[in-house]
C-alpha positions in Angstrom: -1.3 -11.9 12.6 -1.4 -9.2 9.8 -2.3 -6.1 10.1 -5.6 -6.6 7.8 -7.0 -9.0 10.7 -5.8 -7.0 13.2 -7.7 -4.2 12.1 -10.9 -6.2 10.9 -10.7 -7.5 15.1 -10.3 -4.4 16.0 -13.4 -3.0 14.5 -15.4 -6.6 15.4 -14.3 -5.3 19.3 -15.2 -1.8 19.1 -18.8 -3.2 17.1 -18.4 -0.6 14.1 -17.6 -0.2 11.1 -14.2 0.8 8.9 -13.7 3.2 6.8 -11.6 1.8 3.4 -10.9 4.8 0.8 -9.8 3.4 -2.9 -7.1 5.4 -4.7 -5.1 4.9 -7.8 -1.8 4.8 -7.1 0.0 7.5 -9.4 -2.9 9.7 -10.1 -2.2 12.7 -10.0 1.4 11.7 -9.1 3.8 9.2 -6.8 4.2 11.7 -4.3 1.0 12.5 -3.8 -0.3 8.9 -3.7 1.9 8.5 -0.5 0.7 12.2 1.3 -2.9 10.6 0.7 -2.0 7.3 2.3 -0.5 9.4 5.0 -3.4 11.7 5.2 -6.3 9.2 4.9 -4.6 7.1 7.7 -4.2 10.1 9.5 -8.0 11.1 10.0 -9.3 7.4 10.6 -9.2 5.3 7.5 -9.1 1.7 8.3 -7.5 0.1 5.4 -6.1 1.6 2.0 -7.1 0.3 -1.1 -4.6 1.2 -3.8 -5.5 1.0 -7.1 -2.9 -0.6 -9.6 -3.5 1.4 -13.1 -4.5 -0.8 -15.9 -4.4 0.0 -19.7 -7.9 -1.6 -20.5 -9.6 -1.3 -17.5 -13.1 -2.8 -18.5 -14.4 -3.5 -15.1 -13.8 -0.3 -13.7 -16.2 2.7 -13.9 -15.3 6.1 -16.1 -14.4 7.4 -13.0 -10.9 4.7 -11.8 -10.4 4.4 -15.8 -10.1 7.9 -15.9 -7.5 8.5 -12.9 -5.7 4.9 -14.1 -4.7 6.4 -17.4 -3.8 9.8 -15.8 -1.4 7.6 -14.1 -0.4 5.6 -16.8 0.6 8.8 -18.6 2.9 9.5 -15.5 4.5 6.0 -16.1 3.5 4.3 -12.9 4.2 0.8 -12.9 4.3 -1.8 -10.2 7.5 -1.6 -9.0 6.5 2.0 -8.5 3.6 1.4 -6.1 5.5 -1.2 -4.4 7.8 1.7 -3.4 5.2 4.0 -2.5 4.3 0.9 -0.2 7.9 0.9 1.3 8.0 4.5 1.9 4.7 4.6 3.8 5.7 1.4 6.0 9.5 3.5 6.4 7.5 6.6 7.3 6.1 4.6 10.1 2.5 4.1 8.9 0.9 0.8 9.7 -2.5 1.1 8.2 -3.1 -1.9 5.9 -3.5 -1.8 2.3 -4.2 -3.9 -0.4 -3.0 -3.6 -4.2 -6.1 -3.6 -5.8 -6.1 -4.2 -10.0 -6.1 -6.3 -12.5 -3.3 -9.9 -12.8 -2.4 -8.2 -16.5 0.2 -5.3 -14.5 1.8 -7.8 -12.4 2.2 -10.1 -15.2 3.6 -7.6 -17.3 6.0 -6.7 -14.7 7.3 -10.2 -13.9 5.6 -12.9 -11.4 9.4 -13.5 -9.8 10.3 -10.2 -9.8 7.2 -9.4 -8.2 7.0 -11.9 -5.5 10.6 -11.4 -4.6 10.2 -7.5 -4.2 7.1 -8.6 -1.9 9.6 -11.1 0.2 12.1 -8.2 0.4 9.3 -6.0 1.5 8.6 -8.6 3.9 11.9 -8.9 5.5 12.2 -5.6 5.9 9.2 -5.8 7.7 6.9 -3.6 5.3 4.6 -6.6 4.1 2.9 -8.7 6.6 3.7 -12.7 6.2 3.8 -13.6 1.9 1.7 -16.7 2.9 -0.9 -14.3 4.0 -0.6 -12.4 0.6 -4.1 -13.8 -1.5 -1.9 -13.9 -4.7 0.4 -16.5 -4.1 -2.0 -19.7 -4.1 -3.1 -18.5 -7.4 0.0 -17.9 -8.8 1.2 -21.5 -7.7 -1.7 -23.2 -9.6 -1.6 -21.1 -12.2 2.3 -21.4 -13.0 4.1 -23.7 -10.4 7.0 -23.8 -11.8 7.9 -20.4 -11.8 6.8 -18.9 -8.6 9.0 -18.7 -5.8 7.9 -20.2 -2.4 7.1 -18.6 0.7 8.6 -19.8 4.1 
């Protein structure tokens, strides 16, 4: 089981709510992106939703556009936030998060390259299961030829 179901059961158990902060990863910098992780997790945040900067992000308020392109300016790509990722799962934090953006990054970056960072991240235990990960299906229809395959 992942740890996103394992925490949604949790909360179903204990009959409350979670808590599920959204940052931009990068903004105002890496490191700091990974001390609020830490920190959020720390004082009782359920899940983490980290925010993948976007260079046109019409669907986001002035509010994420505005800490995306401060990230931007600081370079942050996705192989970036994939490491910020690593370092928090290597620092022993197992609260869940989810990369929360736009295709267009990931795209950018590479679909293979992407996908087999997430099945190193995997087997080094830092991702849950990559048939778990919502992205894959889609990527599979949308180009199935180039995707590589989960177990």
């Amino acid at each position: 089981m992942n740890r996103l179901k394992i925490e949604f059961n949790k909360l179903k158990a204990e009959n409350r709510g979670g808590f599920i902060p959204f940052i931009v990863a990068g903004d105002p910098n890496l490191e700091t992106t990974k001390d609020l992780i830490l920190e959020l997790a720390k004082q009782g945040a359920s899940v983490i939703e980290l925010g993948v900067p976007f260079s046109d992000p019409v669907a986001d308020g002035v509010t994420i556009q505005a800490s995306g392109e401060r990230a931007l300016r600081n370079r942050i790509g996705v192989k970036d936030i994939l490491q910020i990722v690593a370092d928090v799962r290597e620092s022993g934090c197992e609260i869940p998060i989810i990369l929360f953006g736009y295709f267009n990054p990931i795209l950018q970056f590479g679909l293979e390259k992407f996908v087999e960072i997430l099945r190193l991240l995997r087997e080094l235990n830092r991702l849950s299961k990559l048939r778990q990960c919502s992205i894959l299906p889609l990527l599979r229809q949308i180009f199935p030829n180039r995707t590589a395959k989960s177990d």
